[in-house]
C-alpha positions, 0 to 999 in steps of 0.5 A: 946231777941235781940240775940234770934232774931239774931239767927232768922235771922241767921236760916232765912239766910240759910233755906229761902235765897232770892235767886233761888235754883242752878240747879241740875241734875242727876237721883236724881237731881228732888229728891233733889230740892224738899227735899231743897224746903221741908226744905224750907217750914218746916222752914216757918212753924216754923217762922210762929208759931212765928209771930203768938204768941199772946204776945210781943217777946220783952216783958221781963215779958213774960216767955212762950219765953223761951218755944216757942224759945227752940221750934224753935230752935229745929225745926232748928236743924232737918232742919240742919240734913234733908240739911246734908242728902240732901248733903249726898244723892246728893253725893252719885250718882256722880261719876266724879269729875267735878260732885262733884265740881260743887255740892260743889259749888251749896252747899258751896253758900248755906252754913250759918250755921257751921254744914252746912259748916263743912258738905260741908269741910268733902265733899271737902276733900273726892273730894281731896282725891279721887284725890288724890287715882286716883293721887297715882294710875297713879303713881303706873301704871307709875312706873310698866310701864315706861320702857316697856309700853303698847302702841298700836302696830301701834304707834312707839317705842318712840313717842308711850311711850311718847304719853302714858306719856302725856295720863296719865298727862292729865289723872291728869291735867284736874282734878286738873285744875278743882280743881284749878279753883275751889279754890277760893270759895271751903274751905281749908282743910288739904289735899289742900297743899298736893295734890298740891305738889304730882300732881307737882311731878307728872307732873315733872315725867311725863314731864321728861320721855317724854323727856327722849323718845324724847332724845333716839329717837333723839340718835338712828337715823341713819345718813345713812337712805338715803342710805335705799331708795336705796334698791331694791323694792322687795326681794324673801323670804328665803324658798322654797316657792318662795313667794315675799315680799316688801323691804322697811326698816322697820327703814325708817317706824319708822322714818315716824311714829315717825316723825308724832307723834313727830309733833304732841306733838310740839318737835324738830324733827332731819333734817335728819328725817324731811328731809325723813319724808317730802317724807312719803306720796309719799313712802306710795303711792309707798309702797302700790303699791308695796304691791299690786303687792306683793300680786297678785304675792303671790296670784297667787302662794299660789294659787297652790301646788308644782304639779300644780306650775310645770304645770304653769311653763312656766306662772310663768316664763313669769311673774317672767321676769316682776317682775325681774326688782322690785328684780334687778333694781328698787329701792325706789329712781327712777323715778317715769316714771319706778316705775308706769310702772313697777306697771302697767305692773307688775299687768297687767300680774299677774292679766292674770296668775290669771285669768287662774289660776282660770279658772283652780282652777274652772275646777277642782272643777267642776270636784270634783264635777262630781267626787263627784256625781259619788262616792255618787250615788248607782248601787243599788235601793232597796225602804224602806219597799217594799217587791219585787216579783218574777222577779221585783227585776232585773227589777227594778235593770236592769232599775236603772242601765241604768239611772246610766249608762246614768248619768255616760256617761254624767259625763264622757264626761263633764270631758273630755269637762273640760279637754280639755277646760283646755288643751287649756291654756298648749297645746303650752307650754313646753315639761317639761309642756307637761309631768306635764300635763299627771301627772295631767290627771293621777291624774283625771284619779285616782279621777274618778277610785275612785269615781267608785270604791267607789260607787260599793263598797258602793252599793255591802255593802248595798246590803250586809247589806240588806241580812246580816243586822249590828249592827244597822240595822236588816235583814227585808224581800225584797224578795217575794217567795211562797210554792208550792206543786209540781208535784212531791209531793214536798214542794218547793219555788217558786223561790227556794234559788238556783234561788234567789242566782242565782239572787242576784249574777247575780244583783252583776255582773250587777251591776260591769258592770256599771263601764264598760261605763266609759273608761279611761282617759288616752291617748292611743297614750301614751301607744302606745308610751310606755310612760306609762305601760297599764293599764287595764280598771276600769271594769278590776281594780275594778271588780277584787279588794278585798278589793272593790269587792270580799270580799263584794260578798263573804259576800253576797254570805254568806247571801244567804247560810245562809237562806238554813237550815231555808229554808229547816227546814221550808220545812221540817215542812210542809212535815213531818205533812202534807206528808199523805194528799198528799202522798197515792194514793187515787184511790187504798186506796179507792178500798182498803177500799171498800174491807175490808167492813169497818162499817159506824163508820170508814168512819164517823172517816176517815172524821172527820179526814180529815176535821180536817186536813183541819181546821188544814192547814187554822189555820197555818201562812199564811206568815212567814219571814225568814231573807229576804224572806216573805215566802207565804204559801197560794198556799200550804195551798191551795194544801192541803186544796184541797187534804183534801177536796179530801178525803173526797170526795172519802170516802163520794162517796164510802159511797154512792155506797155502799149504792146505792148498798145496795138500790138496793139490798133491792129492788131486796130483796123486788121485788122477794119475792114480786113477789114469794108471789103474785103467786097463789099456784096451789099445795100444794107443791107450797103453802108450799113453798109460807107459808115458804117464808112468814115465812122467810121473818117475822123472817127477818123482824128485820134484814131488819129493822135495815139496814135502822136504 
């Protein structure tokens, strides 16, 4: 019973210790102290069950013991399997080592029983093992890299190798001090010894490649990098383009480099470098400002092409004398009263030529500009959807043009203001200057013959494209013409094709003119001094292009040509179903037809007729688009309407004097007789012819009877 409570006592050493639980952190360090405090009260409930047992624990009779103990220590068993889990659960969060060693010494102080401490060995050789993985892994990275390493480019050859040695030695140290210092209260495991001699190769290896470097550095040290300072301060590239560049030797910068890596890993540094490298801030200072005049002078001419370097010939010449003393005379050794005058001076002068170089580079660019707007503004304004009737398309045209007129005079004049504000800074130059300058008014001159010749041909396409059409655009009517039938009882349009073409040719014509209120560019004095051939003006040049010009009119005049047959097959139309309205003489058919006596049938025929045709006219189209015209019927709808309404004007008011006629007749018929019978006979001879009227007038009485039906 005595060991039994022995045991007791152990169990109560590990799951109810008198001491505070170790602090854990992490995301799961709340969750594991309460598992530990779990464990904690689960075994106070099985020591509880025990002091509650109604019998003496040390009463050897008792034999319910044997019972309850078995009990206890089965709940001890479980408790060690939930402190196992808790161990396994804090672990697998922890990802550093210095993390898993201070949890193997939170757990190590709280381990009592054996499968407690084998469970915190277990974790102590994964720790070394992890370590030793990472160990192995620097070593692999060591070997496959140590002789080309991969160093940043602004760290040296030498001290940039060694620096990255060293980061991979405090990649190994630090861990392993960590595990050191841990050592004393960690348990021994096999791999302890192990991991100890693999990080002592280690460090040898590692120790050894740096002063491998710092012997190669020290070797390749030229006892002559004195006589580099004494190499002229800028050199002139070995191309075409002139540029400068800094003459400082590219030896003397390792040196200054490596020297201050060196420095800071705390090894010998050779006199001959420490003695120049003791000078490295006052040549930084000078190289930068060398590097600066570098490139201001570099900028200046990167700036400008072959042409327009020639135009500033004579500026670049006035500061390639205060950059000549930097390529002849000045070296890194002088003194220091002619290294910052030779700066100063030197970028004093680039920053002039700069300024005028910009000056120029921002009047070219607004003359690109002037250039640009000319190009991308229309001679032509045709409105979307509007449909332009009789004389409005010229007007609108013939307004459009004076406002481009007006906005071309004024970007003409503003390049001319340009230019000769530009003039100003060459005007005193060189003869040779002189010349470069007339090159490079030509070449204004053609930027602007361009933009012209660009915007007419554009404005002339769209034109075209608006009588033609193209693959995406369908030909919609623009022109307004209507039907007329004219004095000479013809169908024709008004305007007519030929009116239309003489229009649209005429706004071609116009259009080209615009061109004419911009002169040249080019100094007359040049062509009367016989320094250039003439050239004729851009109305000339462009009005007589091809490519421009003629062969967009001809497509134009192609557009116009191509409506003449629907125009005339429209016209035709209208002629062959509607020609007899208007064609007979109407005067001469109706005396015609009076002749030849024709019965109340045929009139009653002959007006039904026409008022069909009139009812005919009305139901015809109105408006009909052929390509770009809409086509307006109305006034010749009207014309026929009218002549409809004529005819059967004529045949009603025939109708009606022949039958005031036939009125006129029965009343004369009836007067007569009506007289005739009203008369005493005073013979018989008088009253037989008075009762043979009468008989005649009773057998005419049917006949006279039936006019009136």
């Amino acid at each position: 019973r005595c060991r039994d409570m022995l045991e007791v006592c152990w169990a109560q050493s590990q799951f109810a210790p008198q001491s505070d639980l170790p602090v854990f952190g992490g995301t799961r360090g709340v969750e594991i102290t309460k598992s530990l405090l779990n464990i904690q009260s689960s075994f106070q409930k099985l020591v509880s069950s025990l002091c509650g047992l109604n019998y003496s624990i040390l009463d050897v009779k008792a034999t319910r013991w044997h019972d309850d103990y078995n009990s206890f220590k089965s709940g001890v068993k479980d408790l060690e399997v939930m402190m196992q889990n808790t161990i396994m659960l804090a672990f697998e969060t922890v990802s550093s080592l210095g993390s898993r060693i201070e949890l193997l010494e939170a757990f190590n102080s709280m381990a009592k029983r054996e499968a407690i401490k084998r469970c915190v060995e277990r974790k102590t050789a994964e720790c070394y093992q992890a370590f030793y993985t990472e160990l192995n892994q620097v070593k692999k990275q060591f070997d496959q890299q140590r002789r080309h390493p991969p160093i940043h480019p602004s760290l040296p050859k030498y001290a940039g190798a060694a620096m990255w040695a060293l980061q991979l030695f405090k990649r190994l140290h630090r861990p392993m001090s960590m595990l050191n210092a841990a050592k004393h209260y960690l348990p021994v495991t096999a791999d302890t010894m192990e991991v100890e001699t693999a990080f002592k190769l280690a460090e040898q290896s590692l120790q050894q490649y740096i002063k491998n470097q710092h012997t190669e550095w020290f070797q390749s040290i030229d006892g002559g990098l004195a006589r580099k300072l004494e190499y002229n301060l800028i050199i002139i590239k070995e191309d075409e383009n002139g540029l400068l560049m800094r003459n400082f030797d590219r030896q003397l910068l390792s040196v200054f480099n490596e020297v201050h890596y060196w420095e800071r890993l705390h090894v010998e540094i050779p006199f001959v470098a420490m003695e120049i490298a003791s000078q490295r801030d006052k040549y930084r200072v000078l190289y930068e400002y060398v590097l600066l005049v570098v490139r201001d002078y570099n900028k200046i001419l990167e700036a400008l092409d072959m042409e327009e370097r020639k135009l500033f010939h004579d500026r670049i010449a006035y500061l390639d004398r205060r950059i000549t003393p930097g390529v002849t005379k000045l070296n890194w050794t002088s003194s220091k009263i002619q290294l910052d005058f030779f700066v100063k001076e030197a970028r004093k002068y680039c920053k002039e030529v700069e300024a005028t170089v910009d000056a120029y580079k921002h009047a070219n660019d607004r003359i690109d500009a002037n250039c640009k707007c000319i190009a991308e503004t229309l001679l032509i304004n045709i409105q979307k959807k509007k449909i332009y009737m009789e004389g409005e398309f010229e007007e609108t045209q013939k307004v459009h043009r004076d406002k481009v007129s007006e906005l071309f005079k004024k970007s003409y004049q503003e390049i001319k203001q340009i230019m000769a504000q530009t003039y100003l800074t060459f005007g005193t130059d060189s003869e040779d200057v002189q010349n470069e300058w007339r090159k490079y008014t030509k070449k204004i001159d053609k930027k602007v013959e361009d933009a012209l010749r660009n915007t007419v041909k554009k404005s002339l396409q769209e034109l075209s494209r608006l009588l033609n059409g193209d693959k995406k655009t369908e030909v919609i009517p623009i022109f307004n013409v209507m039907v007329f039938l004219e004095t000479k009882n013809r169908v024709e349009l008004r305007p007519n094709v030929q009116d239309i073409f003489n229009m649209i040719h005429n706004v071609s014509r116009e259009l080209i003119t615009v061109v004419s209120h911009v002169p040249r560019l080019i100094d007359i004095k040049d062509h009367e001094e016989g320094k250039s051939p003439p050239l004729p003006s851009f109305y000339d040049s462009i009005s007589t292009d091809e490519d421009t010009t003629l062969k967009t009119i001809v497509s134009i005049t192609t557009g116009v040509s191509s409506i003449v047959e629907k125009v005339q097959a429209f016209l035709s139309y209208w002629e062959k179903k509607y020609k007899h309205i208007w064609d007979q003489e109407k005067e001469a058919f109706i005396r015609r037809y009076d002749k030849a006596k024709k019965p109340l049938s045929a009139f009653d025929t002959d007006i039904t007729k026409y008022k069909e045709l009139s009812d005919e006219v009305v139901a015809e189209e109105t408006t009909t688009h052929i390509r770009f015209l809409k086509v307006d019927c109305a006034p010749l709808k009207s014309a026929l309407v009218n002549h409809c309404s004529a005819w059967v004007k004529k045949f009603t008011g025939l109708l009606n004097n022949i039958a005031q006629a036939d009125l006129r007749a029965m009343q004369d018929y009836f007067e007569g007789h009506k007289k005739s019978l009203s008369k005493q006979p005073l013979n018989l001879d008088m009253l037989a012819e008075s009762v043979n009227l009468l008989r005649r007038l009773i057998e005419e009485k049917a006949t006279v009877e039936d006019k009136f039906e």
